[in-house]
C-alpha positions in Angstrom: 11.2 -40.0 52.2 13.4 -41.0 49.1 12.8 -39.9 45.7 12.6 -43.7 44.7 9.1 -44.1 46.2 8.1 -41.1 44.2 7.0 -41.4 40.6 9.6 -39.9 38.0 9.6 -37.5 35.2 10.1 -38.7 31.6 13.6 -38.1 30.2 13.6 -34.5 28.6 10.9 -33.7 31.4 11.2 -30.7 33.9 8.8 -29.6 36.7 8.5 -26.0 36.6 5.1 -24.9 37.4 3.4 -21.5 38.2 3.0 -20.4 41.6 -0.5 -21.0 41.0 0.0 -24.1 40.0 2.0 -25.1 42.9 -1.1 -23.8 45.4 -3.8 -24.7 43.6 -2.2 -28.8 42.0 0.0 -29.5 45.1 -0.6 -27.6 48.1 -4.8 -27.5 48.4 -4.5 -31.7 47.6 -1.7 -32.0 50.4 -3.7 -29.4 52.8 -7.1 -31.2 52.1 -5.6 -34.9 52.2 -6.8 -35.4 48.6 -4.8 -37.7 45.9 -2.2 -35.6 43.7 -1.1 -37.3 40.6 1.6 -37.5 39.9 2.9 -37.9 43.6 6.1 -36.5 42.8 6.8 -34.2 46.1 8.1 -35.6 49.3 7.4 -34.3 53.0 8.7 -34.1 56.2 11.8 -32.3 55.1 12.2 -29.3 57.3 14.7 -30.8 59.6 17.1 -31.4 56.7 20.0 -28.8 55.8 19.6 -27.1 52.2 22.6 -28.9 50.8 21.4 -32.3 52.8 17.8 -32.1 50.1 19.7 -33.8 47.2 18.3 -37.1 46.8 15.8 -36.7 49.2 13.3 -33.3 47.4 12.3 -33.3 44.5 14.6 -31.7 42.0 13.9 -29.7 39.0 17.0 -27.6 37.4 18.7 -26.3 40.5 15.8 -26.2 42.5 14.2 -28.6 45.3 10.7 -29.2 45.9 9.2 -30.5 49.2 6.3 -30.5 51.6 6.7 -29.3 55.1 4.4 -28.4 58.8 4.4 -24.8 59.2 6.9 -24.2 61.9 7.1 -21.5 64.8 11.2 -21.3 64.4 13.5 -22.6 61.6 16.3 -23.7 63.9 18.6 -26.4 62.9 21.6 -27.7 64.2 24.1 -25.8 62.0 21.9 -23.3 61.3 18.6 -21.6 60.6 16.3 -20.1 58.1 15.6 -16.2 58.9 12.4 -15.1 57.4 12.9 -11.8 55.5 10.1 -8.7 54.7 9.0 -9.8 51.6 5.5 -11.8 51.4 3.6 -12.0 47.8 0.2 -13.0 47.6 -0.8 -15.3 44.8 -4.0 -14.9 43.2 -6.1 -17.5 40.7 -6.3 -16.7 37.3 -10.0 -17.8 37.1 -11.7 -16.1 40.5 -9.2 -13.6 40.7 -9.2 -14.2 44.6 -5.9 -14.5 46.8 -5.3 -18.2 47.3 -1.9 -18.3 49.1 0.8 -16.3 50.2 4.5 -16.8 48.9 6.7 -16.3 51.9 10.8 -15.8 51.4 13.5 -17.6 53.7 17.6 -16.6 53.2 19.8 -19.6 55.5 22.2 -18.5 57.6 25.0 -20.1 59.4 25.6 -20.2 63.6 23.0 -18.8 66.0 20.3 -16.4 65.8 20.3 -13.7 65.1 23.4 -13.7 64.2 24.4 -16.5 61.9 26.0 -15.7 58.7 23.9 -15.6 55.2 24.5 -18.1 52.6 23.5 -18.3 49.0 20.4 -20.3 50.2 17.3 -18.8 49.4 13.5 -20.8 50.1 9.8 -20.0 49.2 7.4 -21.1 51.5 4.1 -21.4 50.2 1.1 -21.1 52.6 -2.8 -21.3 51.8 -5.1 -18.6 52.1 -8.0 -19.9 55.5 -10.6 -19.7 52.7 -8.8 -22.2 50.5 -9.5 -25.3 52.7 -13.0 -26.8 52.7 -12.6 -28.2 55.8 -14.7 -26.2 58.2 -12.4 -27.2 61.5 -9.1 -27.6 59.7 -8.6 -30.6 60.9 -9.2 -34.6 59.0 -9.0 -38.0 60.4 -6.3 -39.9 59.3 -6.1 -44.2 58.8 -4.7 -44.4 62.3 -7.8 -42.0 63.3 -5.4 -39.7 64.5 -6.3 -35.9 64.1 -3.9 -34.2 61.9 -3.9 -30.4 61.5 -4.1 -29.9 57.5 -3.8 -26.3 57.2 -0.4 -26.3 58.7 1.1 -27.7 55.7 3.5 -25.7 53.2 5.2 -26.2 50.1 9.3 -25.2 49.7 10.8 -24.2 47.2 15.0 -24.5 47.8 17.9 -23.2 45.1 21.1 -21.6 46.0 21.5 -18.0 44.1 24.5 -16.5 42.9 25.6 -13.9 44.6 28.3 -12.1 47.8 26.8 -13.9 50.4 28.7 -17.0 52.1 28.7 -20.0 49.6 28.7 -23.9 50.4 31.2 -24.9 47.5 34.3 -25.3 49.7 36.0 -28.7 49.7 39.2 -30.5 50.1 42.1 -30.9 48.0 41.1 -34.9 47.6 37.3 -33.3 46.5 35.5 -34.4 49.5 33.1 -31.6 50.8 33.9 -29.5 54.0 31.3 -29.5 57.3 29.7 -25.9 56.9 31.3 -25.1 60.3 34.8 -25.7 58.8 33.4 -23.6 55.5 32.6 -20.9 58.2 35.8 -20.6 59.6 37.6 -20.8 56.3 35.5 -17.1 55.5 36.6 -15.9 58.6 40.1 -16.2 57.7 40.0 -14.8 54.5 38.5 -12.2 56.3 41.4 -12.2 58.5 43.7 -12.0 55.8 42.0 -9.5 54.0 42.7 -7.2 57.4 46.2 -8.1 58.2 47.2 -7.2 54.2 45.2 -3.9 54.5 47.3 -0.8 55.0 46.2 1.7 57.8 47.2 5.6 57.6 47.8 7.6 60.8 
């Protein structure tokens, strides 16, 4: 889905809600197949490399918004997400309950499990069971098609500053490089960094 079927922000406008806000305005209208105004987050993302989201998720400073189905593995073809030990629960500010969980995602680079890290970082947003009002989980859709609603989660993509591999390689002429060939290009410097290094016997 492009951005250009999805409605716009005002000049001078940025989207940069709570965590709450993103559960309780976004994610519990997607999960329960209600309208959300403004409809300004695209789905069906998840297949998409980070640095492939520009133009298609919604962006807000250096960060990407989208809609995804919960998935079992976060393979792609160049790479995959790898889930790290860090979940927060996110609680609303007038019941006080838990209403979602906020989930963290670092990309890596090759095959599991051992890719290389990026700078690519994603929250994944996924509703509490009692959040949904639907007593089976699932709705009808148009097409009366049975769709599973509580499977849906909202991403949140930037890339962070930091040692791990970046994705800002490109060619002398300023066209970008595949992430393979940014790959390989870190493994030479790595290479280099060994043949300069002085060994001591």
């Amino acid at each position: 889905m492009e951005m250009e079927d999805s409605c716009h922000l005002p000049p001078g406008f940025r989207f940069c809600p709570t965590d709450e806000e993103l559960v309780l305005h976004f994610l519990y209208p997607k999960s329960s197949l209600l309208p959300c105004y403004p409809n300004i987050i695209p789905d069906h993302l998840h297949q998409l490399h980070p640095w492939e989201l520009h133009g298609k998720a919604l962006l807000s400073g250096k960060r990407f918004f989208f809609f995804s189905q919960m998935m079992e593995n976060r393979v792609l073809e160049n790479g995959y997400w790898k889930q790290l030990d860090i979940e927060e629960p996110i609680f609303s500010s007038g019941s006080g309950k838990k209403v979602a969980v906020k989930k963290l995602f670092e990309f890596c680079i090759g095959e599991a499990p051992f890719g290389i890290k990026t700078n690519w970082l994603m929250q994944e947003y996924h509703l509490c069971n009692w959040a949904s009002p639907l007593s089976s989980h699932f709705c009808k859709t148009k097409g009366h098609k049975k769709v599973d609603c509580s499977k849906w989660v909202l991403c949140k993509v930037e890339e962070k500053k930091g040692n791990a591999q970046s994705l800002s390689y490109s060619y002398e002429d300023g066209s970008a490089l595949s992430c393979l060939d940014e790959m390989f290009l870190s493994m030479d410097d790595d290479l280099d960094d060994i043949s300069s290094s002085k060994f001591i016997f």
